[in-house]
N, CA and C of each residue as an Amber inpcrd file, in Angstrom:
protein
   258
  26.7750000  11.5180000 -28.1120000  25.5640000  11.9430000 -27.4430000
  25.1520000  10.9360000 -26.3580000  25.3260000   9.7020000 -26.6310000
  24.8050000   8.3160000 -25.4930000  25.9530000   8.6270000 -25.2780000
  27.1690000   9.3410000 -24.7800000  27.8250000   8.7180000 -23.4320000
  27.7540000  10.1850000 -22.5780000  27.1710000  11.4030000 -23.1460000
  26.9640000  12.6890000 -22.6010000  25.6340000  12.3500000 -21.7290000
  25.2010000  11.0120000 -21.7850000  23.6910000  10.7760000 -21.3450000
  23.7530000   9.9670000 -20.1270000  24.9430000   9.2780000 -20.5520000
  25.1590000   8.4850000 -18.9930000  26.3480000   9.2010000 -18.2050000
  26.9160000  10.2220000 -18.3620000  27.5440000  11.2660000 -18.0200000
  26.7420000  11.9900000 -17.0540000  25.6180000  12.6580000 -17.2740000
  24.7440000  13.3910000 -17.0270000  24.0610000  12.1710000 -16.1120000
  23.7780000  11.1980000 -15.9550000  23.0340000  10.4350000 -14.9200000
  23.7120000  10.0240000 -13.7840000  25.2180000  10.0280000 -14.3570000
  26.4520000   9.9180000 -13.0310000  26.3360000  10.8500000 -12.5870000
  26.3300000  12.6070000 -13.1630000  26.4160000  13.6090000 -12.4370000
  25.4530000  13.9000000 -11.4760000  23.9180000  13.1320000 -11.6670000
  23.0420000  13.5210000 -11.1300000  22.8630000  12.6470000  -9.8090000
  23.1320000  11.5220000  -9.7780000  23.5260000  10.3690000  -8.9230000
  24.5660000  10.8360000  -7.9670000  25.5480000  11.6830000  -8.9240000
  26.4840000  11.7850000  -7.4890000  26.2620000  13.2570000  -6.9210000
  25.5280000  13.9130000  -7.7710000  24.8920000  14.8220000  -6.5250000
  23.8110000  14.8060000  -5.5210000  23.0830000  13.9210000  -5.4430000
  22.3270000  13.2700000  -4.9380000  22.6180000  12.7520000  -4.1080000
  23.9220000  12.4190000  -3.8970000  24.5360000  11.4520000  -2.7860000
  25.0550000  12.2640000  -2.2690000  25.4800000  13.2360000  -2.6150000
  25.9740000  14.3620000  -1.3640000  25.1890000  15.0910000  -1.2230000
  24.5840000  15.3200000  -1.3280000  23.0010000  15.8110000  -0.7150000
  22.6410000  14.8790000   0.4690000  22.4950000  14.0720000   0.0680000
  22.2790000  12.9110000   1.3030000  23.4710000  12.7480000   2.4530000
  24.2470000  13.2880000   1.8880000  25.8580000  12.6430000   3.0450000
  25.1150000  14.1060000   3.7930000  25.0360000  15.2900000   3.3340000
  25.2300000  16.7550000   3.5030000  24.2380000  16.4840000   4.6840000
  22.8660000  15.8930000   4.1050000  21.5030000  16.1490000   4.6520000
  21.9800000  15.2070000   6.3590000  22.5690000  14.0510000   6.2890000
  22.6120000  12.8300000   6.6170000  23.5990000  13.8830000   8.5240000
  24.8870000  14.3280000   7.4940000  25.2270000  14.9450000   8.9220000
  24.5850000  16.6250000   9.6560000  23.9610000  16.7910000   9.1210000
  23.0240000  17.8680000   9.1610000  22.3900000  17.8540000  10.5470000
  21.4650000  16.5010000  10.2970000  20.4760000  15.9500000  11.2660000
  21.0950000  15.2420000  12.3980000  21.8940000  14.6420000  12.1510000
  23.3350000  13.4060000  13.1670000  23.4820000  14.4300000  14.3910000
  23.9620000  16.1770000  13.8920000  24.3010000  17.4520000  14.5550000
  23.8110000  18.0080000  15.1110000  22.0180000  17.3640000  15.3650000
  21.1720000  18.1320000  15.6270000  20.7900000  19.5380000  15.3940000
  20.9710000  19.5480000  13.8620000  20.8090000  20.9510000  13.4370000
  21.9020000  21.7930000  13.4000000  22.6890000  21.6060000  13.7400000
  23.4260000  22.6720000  13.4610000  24.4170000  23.1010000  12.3840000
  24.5530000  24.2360000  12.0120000  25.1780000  24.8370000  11.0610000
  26.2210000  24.0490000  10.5460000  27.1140000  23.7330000   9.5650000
  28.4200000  23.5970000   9.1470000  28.7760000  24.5670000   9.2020000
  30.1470000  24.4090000   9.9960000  31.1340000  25.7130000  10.2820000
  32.1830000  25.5920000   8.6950000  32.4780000  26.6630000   8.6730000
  33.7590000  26.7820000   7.4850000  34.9220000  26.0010000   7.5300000
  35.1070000  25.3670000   8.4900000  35.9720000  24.4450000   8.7110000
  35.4770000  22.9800000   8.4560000  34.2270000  22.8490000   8.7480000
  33.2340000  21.5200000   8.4290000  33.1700000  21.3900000   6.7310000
  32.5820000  22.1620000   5.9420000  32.0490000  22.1330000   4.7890000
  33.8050000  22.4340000   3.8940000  35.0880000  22.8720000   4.7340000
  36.4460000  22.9970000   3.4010000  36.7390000  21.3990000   3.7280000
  36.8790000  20.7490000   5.0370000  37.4520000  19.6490000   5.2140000
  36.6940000  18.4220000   4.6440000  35.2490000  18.2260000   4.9850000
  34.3930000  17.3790000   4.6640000  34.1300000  17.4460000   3.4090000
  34.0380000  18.4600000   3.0120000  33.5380000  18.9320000   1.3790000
  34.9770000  18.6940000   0.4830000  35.9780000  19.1110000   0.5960000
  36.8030000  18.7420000  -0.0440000  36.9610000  17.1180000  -0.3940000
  37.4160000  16.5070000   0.7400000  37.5720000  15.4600000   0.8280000
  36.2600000  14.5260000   0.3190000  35.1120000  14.6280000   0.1920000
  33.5720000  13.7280000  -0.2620000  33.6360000  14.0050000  -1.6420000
  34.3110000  15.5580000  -2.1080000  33.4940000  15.6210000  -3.6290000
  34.7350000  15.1610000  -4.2310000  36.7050000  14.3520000  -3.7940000
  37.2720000  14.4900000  -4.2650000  37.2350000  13.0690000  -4.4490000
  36.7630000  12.5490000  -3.0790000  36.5340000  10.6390000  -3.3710000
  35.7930000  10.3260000  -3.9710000  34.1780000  10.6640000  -4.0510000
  33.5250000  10.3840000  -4.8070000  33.3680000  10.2330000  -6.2970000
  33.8490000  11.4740000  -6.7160000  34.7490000  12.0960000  -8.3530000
  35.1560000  10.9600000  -8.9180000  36.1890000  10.4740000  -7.8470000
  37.2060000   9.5590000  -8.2790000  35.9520000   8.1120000  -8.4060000
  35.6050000   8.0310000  -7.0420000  35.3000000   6.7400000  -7.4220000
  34.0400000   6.5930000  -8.4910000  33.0570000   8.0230000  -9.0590000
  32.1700000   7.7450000  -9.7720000  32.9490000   7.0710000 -11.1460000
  34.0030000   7.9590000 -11.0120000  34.6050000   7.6980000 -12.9330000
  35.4890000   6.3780000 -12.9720000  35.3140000   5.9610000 -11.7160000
  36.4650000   5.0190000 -11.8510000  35.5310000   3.0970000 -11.6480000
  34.1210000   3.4790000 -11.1240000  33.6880000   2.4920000 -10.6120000
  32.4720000   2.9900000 -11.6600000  31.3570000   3.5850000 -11.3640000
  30.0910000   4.0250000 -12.1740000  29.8820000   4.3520000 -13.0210000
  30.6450000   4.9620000 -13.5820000  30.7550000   4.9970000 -15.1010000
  30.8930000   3.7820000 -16.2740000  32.3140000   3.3520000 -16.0400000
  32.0860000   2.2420000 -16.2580000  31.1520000   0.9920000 -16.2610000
  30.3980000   1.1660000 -14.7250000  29.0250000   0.5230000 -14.7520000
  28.2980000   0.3960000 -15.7820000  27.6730000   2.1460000 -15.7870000
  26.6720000   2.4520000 -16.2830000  26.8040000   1.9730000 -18.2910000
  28.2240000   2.0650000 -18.6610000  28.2780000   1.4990000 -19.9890000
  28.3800000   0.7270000 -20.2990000  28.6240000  -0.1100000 -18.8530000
  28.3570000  -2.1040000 -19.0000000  26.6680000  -2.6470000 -19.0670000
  26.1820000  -1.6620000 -18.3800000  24.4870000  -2.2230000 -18.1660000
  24.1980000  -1.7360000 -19.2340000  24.2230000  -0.0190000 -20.1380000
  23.4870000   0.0570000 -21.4040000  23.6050000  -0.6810000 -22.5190000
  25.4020000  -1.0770000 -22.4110000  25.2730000  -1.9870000 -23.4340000
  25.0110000  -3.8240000 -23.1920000  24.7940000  -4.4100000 -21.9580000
  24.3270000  -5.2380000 -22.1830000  22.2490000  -5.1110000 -21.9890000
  21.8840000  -4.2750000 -21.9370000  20.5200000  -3.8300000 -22.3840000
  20.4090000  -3.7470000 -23.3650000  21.1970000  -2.9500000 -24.0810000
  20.9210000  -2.8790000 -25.5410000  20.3630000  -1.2550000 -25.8980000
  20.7750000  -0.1220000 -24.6280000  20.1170000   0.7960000 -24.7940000
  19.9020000   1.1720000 -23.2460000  19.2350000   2.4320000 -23.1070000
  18.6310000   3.1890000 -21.7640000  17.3610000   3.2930000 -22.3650000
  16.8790000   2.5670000 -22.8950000  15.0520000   3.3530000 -23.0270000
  14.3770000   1.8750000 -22.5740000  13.0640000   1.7620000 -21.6350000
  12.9940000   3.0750000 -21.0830000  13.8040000   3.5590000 -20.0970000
  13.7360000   4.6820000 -19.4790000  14.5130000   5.4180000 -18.9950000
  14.4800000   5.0680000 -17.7420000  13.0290000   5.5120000 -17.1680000
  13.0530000   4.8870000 -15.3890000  13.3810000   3.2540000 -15.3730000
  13.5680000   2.7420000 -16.2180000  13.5150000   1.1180000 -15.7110000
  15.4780000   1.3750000 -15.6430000  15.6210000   1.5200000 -16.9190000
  16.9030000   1.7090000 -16.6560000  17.6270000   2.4420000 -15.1130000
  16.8840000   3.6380000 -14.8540000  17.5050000   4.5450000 -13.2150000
  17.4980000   3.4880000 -12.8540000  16.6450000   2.5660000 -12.3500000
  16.1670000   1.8760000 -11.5400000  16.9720000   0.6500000 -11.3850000
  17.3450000   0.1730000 -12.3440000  18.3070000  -1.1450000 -12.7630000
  19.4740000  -0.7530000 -12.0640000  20.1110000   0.4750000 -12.6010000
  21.3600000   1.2070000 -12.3320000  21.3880000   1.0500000 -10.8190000
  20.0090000   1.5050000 -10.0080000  20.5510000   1.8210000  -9.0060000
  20.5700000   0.5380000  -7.9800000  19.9200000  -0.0580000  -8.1500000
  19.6720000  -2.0930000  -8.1180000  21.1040000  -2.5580000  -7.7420000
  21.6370000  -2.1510000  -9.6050000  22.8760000  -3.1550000  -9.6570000
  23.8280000  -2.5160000  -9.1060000  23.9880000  -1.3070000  -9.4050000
  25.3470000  -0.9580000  -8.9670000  25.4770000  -0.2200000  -7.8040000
């Protein structure tokens, strides 16, 4: 159950960040649309690096900081640490 918990905080972290990449070239474009060619090339390639590097870099993080905490409660101090340190 605690590792479905920091599972679920990676997932939410790394959607969040592509939201932001998404939002980030959105505005860069001055508005304009992603073409179908923008969102298979860019999109492929962001959700396939990221993937990699959440499970390979953040994850791991995240079960180095709970267990030298001693725990995730409380909860926002913990987001907050997480997003600090790593």
């Amino acid at each position: 159950m605690k590792l479905v918990k920091l599972l679920f905080n990676a997932v939410v972290a790394w959607a969040l960040g592509l939201a932001f990449i998404a939002a980030t070239l959105y505005f860069s474009n001055s508005g304009a649309d992603f073409t179908t060619t923008d969102l298979m090339g860019f999109g492929v390639l962001a959700v396939v690096a990221s993937g990699l590097l959440m499970l390979v870099l953040y994850l791991p993080g995240l079960y180095w900081l709970k267990r030298r905490r001693g725990g995730v409660r409380p909860r926002i101090n913990f987001a907050l640490l997480a997003g600090f340190v790593l």
